[in-house]
N, C-alpha and C positions, 0 to 999 in steps of 0.2 A: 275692733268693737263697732265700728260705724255702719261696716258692712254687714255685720249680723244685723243690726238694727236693721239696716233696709231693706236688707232683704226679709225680714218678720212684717217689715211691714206692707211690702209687697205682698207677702203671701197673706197678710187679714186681707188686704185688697181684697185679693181676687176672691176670698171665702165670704169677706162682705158682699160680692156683687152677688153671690150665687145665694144669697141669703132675702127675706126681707128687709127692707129699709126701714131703721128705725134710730131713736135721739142715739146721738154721740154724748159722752159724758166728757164734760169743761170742767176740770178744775183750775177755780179760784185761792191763790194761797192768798191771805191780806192779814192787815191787825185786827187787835179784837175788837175795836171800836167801829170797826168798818158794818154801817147799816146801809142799806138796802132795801125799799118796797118789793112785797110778793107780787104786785100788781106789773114792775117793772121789769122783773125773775122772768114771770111768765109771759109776759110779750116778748121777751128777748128769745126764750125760747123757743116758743111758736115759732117767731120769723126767724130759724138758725138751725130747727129742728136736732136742737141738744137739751140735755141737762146739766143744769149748773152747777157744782157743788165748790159750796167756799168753804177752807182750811184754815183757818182762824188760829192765829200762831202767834199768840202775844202781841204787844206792840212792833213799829215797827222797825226798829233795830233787830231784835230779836226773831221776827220774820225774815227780815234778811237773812239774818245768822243762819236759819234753817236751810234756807234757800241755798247760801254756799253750801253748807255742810251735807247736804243730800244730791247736788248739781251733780253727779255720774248718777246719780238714778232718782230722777227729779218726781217730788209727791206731787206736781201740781203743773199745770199748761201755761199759767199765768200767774205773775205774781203784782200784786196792786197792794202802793201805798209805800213806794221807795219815794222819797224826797232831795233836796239839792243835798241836805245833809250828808246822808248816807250813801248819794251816786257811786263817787269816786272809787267806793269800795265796789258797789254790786260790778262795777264795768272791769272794775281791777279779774275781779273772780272772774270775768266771761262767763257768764249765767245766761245771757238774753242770747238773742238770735234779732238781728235786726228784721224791722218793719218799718217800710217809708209809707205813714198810714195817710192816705188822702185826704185826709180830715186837716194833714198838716198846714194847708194851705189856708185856715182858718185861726193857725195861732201863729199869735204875737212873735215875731224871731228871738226876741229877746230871751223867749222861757223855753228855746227848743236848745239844749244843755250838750244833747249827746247830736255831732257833728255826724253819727254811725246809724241813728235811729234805732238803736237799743232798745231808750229807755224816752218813753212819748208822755208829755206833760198833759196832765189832767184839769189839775185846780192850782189855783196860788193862794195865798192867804198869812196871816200877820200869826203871830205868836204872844201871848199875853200873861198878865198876871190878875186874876180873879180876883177879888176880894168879898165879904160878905157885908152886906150894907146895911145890915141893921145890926148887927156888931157892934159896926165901927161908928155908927150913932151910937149904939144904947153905950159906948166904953169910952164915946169922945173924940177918937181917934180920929188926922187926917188922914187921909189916901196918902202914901209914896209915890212920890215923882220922877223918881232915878232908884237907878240900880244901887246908889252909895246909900239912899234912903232906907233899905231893908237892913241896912246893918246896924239902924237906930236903935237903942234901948228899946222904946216904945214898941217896936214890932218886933220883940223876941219872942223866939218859939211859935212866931205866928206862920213861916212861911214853909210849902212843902214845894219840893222841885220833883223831876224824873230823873234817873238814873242815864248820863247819855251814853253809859255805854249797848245802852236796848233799848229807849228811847229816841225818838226825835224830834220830839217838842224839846225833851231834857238835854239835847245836842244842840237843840238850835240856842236855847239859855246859855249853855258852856262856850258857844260861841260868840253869842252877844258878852259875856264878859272879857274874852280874850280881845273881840272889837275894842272894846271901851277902855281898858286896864292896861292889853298889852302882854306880852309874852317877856318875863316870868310874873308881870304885874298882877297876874287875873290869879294867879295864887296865895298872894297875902289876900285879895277882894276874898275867895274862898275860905282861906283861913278866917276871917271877920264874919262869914256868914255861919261857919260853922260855928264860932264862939257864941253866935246870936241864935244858936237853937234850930238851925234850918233841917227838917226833915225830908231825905231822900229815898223813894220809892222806886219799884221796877218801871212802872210802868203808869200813861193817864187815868186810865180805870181804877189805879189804886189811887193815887191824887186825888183824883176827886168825887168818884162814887166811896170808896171805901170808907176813906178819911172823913169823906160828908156823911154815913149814916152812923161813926161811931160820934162824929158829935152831937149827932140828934139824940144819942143814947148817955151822953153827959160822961164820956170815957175820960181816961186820960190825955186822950187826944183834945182834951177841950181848948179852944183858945186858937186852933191851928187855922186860920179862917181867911190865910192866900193861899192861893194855887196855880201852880203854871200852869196853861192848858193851850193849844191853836188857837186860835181867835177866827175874825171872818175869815172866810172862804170865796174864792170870786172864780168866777167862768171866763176861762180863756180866750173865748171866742167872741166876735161881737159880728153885728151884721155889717158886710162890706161896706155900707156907706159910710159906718161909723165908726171903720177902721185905721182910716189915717188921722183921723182926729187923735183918736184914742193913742195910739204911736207917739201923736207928736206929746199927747201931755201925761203921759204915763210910761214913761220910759225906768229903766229900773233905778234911777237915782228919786223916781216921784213916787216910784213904789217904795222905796224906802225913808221915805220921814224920819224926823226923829222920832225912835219910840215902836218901831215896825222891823218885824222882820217877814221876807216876802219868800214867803213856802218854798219856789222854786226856782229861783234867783240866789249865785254864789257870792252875792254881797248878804254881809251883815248888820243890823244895825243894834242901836240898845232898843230891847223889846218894850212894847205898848205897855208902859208903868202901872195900868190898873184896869180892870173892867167890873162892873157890879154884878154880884150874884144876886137875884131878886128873887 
């Protein structure tokens, strides 16, 4: 099979040379939350002379899934938006093709995962739990500070998770409880959240666009007003000068606080207890 392959592509070669030169089409598979400026589209373009096209494929569990399940005849060049969560598997399947990208010399070693260069870190960032803040004034209510905290009376039926079997915000939660609880402990925590009303969804676009415009519509859904979602996001990179600094005091035990979990880093911790929706 490999050899048909190259030899087909041998032969566009040489039917491309004898042809005009013109864009190559780049597909991008990613999730569906994945945004992008048209201003940044088209300067990539210009200087790469392609076109882009992204493949928008659910969240990003379920991106992946696709990705396995089509890898002998793959819809896409690229796939953006695999996380520490879900590594283990995409490398399992052998999907990638290694790249040692030059750029690597600019991140942190702590976030470079794949020893192979598979699979090249982009962003890190924390994981969180939303809440609505004039809610929880106009009802009274405090914030939760722990994970044992959502299984309070007082916040029943208020919290929605993701699914982590397609999810990866919703994997990186299922993970921070197994951190916190314990393996078989993080299943009685679950059994408690479920008694408490917790509603789980495919995916963050259903979390928290869906879920947020049926309560502006006074649905049944009213009252549901946590929501898992990422949290900040941070830039791998820093300027050399400010690279050893940053090393010495952000190493991944400073990325992980209490309360954080750090997008592409294989520790877990209990996720950031609240953030406000305003």
């Amino acid at each position: 099979m490999r050899k048909s392959f190259l030899t087909s592509l041998l032969l566009l070669t040489l039917l491309a040379a004898c042809a005009p030169a013109g864009p190559a089409t780049l597909r991008v598979m990613t999730h569906d939350s994945f945004a992008v400026s048209e201003p940044v589209v088209r300067q990539f373009e210009e200087e790469h002379n392609v076109k882009v096209e992204f493949l928008k494929s659910g969240d990003g569990g379920s991106a992946l899934n696709r990705a396995i399940l089509t890898k002998d005849n793959p819809q896409a060049d690229l796939l953006y938006g695999v996380d520490n969560t879900f590594l283990s598997r995409a490398l399992a399947a052998d999907i990638f093709e290694p790249y040692p990208s030059p750029a690597l010399d600019q991140v942190f070693p702590e976030l470079i995962l794949d020893p192979e260069f598979r699979a090249l870190p982009v962003d890190f960032g924390d994981v969180c739990i939303n809440y609505d803040k004039a809610y929880f004034e106009k009802n009274g209510l405090t914030v939760p500070q722990s994970l044992a905290d959502l299984t309070k009376p007082e916040y029943k039926g208020l919290l929605v998770v993701e699914n982590p079997a397609t999810s990866t915000p919703g994997l990186a939660f299922l993970l921070a409880t197994i951190a916190e609880y314990g393996d078989p402990g993080y299943l009685d925590y679950w059994r408690q959240l479920r008694a408490n009303g917790v509603v789980v969804v495919n995916d963050w676009n259903a979390a928290y666009y869906q879920l947020l415009r049926f309560l502006g519509q006074g649905s049944a859904a009213d009252g549901r007003f946590l929501r898992h979602q990422p949290g900040r996001r941070g830039d791998l990179r820093q300027p050399t000068a400010q690279r050893s600094a940053h090393r010495q005091h952000h190493r991944p035990q400073h990325l992980l606080p209490p309360g954080r979990v750090c997008r592409h880093s294989q520790r877990h911790a209990q996720p950031q207890a609240c953030r406000a929706v305003r």
